[in-house]
C-alpha positions in Angstrom: -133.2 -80.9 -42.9 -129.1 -80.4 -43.1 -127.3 -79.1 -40.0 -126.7 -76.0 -42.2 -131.0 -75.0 -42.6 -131.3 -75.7 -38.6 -128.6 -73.4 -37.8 -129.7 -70.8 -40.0 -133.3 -71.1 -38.9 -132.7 -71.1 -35.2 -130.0 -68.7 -35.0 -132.2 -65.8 -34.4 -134.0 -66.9 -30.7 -130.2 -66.5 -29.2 -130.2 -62.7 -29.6 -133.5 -62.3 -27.5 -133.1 -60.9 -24.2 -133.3 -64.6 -21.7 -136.9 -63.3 -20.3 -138.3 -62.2 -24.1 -136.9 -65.7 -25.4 -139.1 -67.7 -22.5 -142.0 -65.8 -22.9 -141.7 -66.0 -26.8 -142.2 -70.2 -26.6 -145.7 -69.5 -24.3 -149.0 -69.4 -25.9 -149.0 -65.9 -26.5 -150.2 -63.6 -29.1 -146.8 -62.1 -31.1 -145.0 -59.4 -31.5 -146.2 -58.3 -28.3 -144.2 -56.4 -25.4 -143.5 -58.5 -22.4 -146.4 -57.2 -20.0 -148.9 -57.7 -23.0 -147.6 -61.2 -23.1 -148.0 -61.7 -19.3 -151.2 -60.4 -19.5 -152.4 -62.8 -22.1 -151.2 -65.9 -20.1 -153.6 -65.3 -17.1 -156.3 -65.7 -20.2 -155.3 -68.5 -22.5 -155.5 -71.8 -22.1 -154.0 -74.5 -24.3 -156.2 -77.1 -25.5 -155.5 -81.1 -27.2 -152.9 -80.7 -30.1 -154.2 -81.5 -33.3 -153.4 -83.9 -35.5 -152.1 -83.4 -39.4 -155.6 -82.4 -41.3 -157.5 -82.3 -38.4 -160.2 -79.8 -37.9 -160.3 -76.8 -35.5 -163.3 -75.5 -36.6 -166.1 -75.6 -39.4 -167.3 -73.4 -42.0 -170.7 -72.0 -40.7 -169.9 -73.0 -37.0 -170.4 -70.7 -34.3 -167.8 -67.9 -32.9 -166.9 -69.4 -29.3 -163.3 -68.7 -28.6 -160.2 -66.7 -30.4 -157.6 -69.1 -31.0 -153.3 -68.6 -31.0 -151.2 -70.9 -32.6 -148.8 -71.5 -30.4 -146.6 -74.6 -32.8 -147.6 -75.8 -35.9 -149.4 -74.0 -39.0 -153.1 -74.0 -40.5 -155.1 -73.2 -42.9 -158.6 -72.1 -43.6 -160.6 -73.0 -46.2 -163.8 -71.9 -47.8 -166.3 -74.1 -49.5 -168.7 -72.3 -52.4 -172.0 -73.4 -53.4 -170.4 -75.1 -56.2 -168.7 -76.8 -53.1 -165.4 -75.9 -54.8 -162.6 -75.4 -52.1 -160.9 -72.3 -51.6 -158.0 -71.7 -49.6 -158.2 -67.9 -47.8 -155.4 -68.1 -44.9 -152.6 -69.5 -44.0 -151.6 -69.4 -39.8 -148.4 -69.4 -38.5 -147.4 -69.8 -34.5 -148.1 -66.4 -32.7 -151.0 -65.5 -34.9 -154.3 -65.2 -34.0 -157.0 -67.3 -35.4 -161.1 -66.8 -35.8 -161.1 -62.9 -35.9 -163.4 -62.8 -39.1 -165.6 -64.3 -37.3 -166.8 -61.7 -34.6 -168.8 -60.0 -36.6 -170.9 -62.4 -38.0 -170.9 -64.9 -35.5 -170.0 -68.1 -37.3 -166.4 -68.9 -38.7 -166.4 -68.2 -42.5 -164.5 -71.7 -43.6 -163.1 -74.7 -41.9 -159.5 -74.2 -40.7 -157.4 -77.3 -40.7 -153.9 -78.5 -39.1 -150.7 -78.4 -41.9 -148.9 -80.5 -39.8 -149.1 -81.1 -35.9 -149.9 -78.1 -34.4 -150.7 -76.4 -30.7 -153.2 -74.0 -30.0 -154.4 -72.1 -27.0 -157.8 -71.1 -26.7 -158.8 -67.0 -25.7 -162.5 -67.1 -24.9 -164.3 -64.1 -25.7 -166.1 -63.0 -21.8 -162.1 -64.0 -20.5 -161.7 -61.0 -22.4 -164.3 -59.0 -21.4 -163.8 -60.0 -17.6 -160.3 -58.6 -17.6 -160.8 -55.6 -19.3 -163.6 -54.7 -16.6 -161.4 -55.8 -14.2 -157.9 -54.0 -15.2 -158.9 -51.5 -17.8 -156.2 -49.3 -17.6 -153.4 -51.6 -16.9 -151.8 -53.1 -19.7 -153.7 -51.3 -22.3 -155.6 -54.7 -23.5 -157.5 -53.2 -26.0 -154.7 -51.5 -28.1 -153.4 -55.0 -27.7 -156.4 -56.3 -29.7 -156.2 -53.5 -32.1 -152.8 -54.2 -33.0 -153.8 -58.0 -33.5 -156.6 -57.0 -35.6 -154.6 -54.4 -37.4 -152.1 -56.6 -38.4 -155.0 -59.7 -40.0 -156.5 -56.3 -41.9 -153.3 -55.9 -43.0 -152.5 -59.0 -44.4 -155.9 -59.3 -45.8 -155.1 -56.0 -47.7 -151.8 -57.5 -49.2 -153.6 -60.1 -50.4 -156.4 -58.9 -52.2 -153.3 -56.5 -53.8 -151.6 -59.4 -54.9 -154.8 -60.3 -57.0 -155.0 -57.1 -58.5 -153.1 -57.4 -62.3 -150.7 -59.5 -60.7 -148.5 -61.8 -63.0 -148.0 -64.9 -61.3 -144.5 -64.4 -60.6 -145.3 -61.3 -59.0 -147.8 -63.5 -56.8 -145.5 -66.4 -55.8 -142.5 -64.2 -55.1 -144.8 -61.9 -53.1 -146.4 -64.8 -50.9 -142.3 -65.9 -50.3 -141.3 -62.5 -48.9 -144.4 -62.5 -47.1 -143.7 -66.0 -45.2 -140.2 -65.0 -44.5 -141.3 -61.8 -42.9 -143.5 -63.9 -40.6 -141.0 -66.1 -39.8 -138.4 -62.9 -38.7 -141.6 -61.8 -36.6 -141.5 -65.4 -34.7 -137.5 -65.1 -34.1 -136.7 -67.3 -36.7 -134.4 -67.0 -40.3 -135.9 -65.1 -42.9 -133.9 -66.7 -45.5 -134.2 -70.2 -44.7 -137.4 -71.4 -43.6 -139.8 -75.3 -44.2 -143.2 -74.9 -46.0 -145.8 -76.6 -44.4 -148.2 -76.1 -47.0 -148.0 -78.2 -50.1 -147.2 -76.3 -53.7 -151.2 -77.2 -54.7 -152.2 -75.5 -51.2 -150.4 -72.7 -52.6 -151.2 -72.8 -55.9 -154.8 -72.6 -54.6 -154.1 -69.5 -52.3 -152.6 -67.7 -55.4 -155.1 -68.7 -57.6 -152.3 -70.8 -59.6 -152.2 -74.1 -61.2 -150.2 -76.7 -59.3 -147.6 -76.6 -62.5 -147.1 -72.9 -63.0 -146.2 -73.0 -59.1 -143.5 -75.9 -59.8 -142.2 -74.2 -63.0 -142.1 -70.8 -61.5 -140.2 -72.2 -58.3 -137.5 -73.9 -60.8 -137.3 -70.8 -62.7 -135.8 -68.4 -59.6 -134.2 -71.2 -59.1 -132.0 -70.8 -62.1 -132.0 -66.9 -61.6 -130.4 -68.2 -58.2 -133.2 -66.1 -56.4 -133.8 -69.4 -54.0 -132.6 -73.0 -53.5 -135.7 -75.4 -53.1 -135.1 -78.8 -51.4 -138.3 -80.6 -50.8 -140.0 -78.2 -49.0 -137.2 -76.3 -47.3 -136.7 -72.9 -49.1 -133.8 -71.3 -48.9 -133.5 -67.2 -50.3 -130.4 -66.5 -52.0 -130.9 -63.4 -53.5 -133.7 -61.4 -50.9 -132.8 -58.0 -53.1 -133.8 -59.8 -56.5 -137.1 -61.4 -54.9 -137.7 -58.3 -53.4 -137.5 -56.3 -56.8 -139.7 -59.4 -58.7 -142.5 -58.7 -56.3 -142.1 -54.9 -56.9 -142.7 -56.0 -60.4 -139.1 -54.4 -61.0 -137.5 -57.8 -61.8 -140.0 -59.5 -63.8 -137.8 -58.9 -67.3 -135.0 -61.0 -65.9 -137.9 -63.9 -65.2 -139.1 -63.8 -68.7 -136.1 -63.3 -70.8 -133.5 -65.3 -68.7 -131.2 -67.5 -70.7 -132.7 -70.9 -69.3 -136.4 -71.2 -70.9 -137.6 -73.4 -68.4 -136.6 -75.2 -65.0 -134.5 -78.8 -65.1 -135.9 -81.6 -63.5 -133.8 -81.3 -60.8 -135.3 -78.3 -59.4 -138.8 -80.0 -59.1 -137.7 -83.4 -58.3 -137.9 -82.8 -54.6 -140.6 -80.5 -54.5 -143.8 -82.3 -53.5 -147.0 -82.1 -54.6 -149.0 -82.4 -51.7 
């Protein structure tokens, strides 16, 4: 990573208030108000960091604890009867992991470390224990209905981006989405490192590895991004913007450069 991505990425932590900024680097739940954050540090506890591809939990295994990343990324992945592997979430730090599985009981797919990553663990009667303890201070519960708000969200967002969505329309979409995450956390959200490798995304979108890689190379050359390995860099946020509106998708098509140089995907890898 050049000098020039780190200080783009980290700039945005400085502007924080000095007590928001310490209590943004705990193991806290996020974007949450400083006494919700408080609150959730007399509950968490942070547990062994995992390793690269190690597993959190597994599909089918019973609902124990909530968990928050804290560092690091995941992802959770669903196996069918056809024991085909499906990718269905990605987790970033301050997000809140194992809420699908409340209702059922078990965890609907196995959710892996991206890289090394730190998690602190919420277990469900801490929970119950200090809302029957401190109901009214705080206001715990709308703090859980935010959380789960926000994973309904996403989940919405997704299932639109399957919906007659062109590919383009998918890839550009999951960009902006990862960028707004990454403004949530404090961090640049025009210059940011992928953790997830272009097949895990190409399995999220429901894409072929290639059509990721040539799609990539493409807004590229519309000089909508600037790809170096896995750092992505958003030149143009307008333009991506109006390509996931579907607004932009004539200039993808009918742009004077038919198809990416070797360049573009020379640093991009694979897995």
């Amino acid at each position: 990573m050049t000098s020039q991505y780190k200080a783009s990425r980290f700039a945005a932590p400085s502007a924080h208030p000095p007590q928001a900024y310490r209590l943004s680097s705990m193991c806290l739940p996020a974007p949450l108000s400083v006494g919700e954050l408080e609150t959730f540090s007399t509950i968490s506890r942070q547990v062994s960091p995992l390793r690269k591809r190690q597993t959190l939990f597994a599909q089918g295994e019973e609902f124990k604890s909530l968990y928050i990343v804290r560092c690091g990324s995941l992802k959770q992945v669903y196996r069918d009867i056809t024991n085909e592997e499906h990718i269905t979430q990605f987790y970033l730090p301050g997000e809140v992991v194992g809420l699908d599985a409340i209702s059922s009981g078990f965890h609907p797919g196995v959710t892996q470390a991206l890289e090394t990553t730190s998690v602190c663990e919420i277990l469900p009667e801490a929970l119950e224990a200090l809302a029957q303890k401190r109901p009214s201070e705080l206001g715990m519960n709308g703090c859980f209905l935010r959380v789960m708000s926000r994973a309904l969200h996403q989940e919405r967002m997704m299932v639109r981006l399957f919906l007659n969505r062109t590919s383009d329309v998918r890839l550009a979409s999951f960009l902006l989405a990862l960028s707004t995450r990454f403004r949530q956390q404090g961090y640049s959200p025009f210059s940011f490192r992928l953790s997830m490798s272009r097949s895990d995304i190409g399995n999220y979108l429901g894409l072929a590895v290639e059509t990721v890689s040539r799609l990539l190379g493409r807004f590229q050359d519309l000089e909508l991004l600037t790809a170096k390995g896995r750092e992505i860099r958003i030149d143009d946020l307008d333009g991506l913007m109006a390509l996931a509106d579907g607004r932009g998708r004539q200039s993808i098509w009918h742009a004077t450069v038919s198809s990416p140089s070797p360049s573009h995907l020379a640093g991009m890898p694979a897995h």
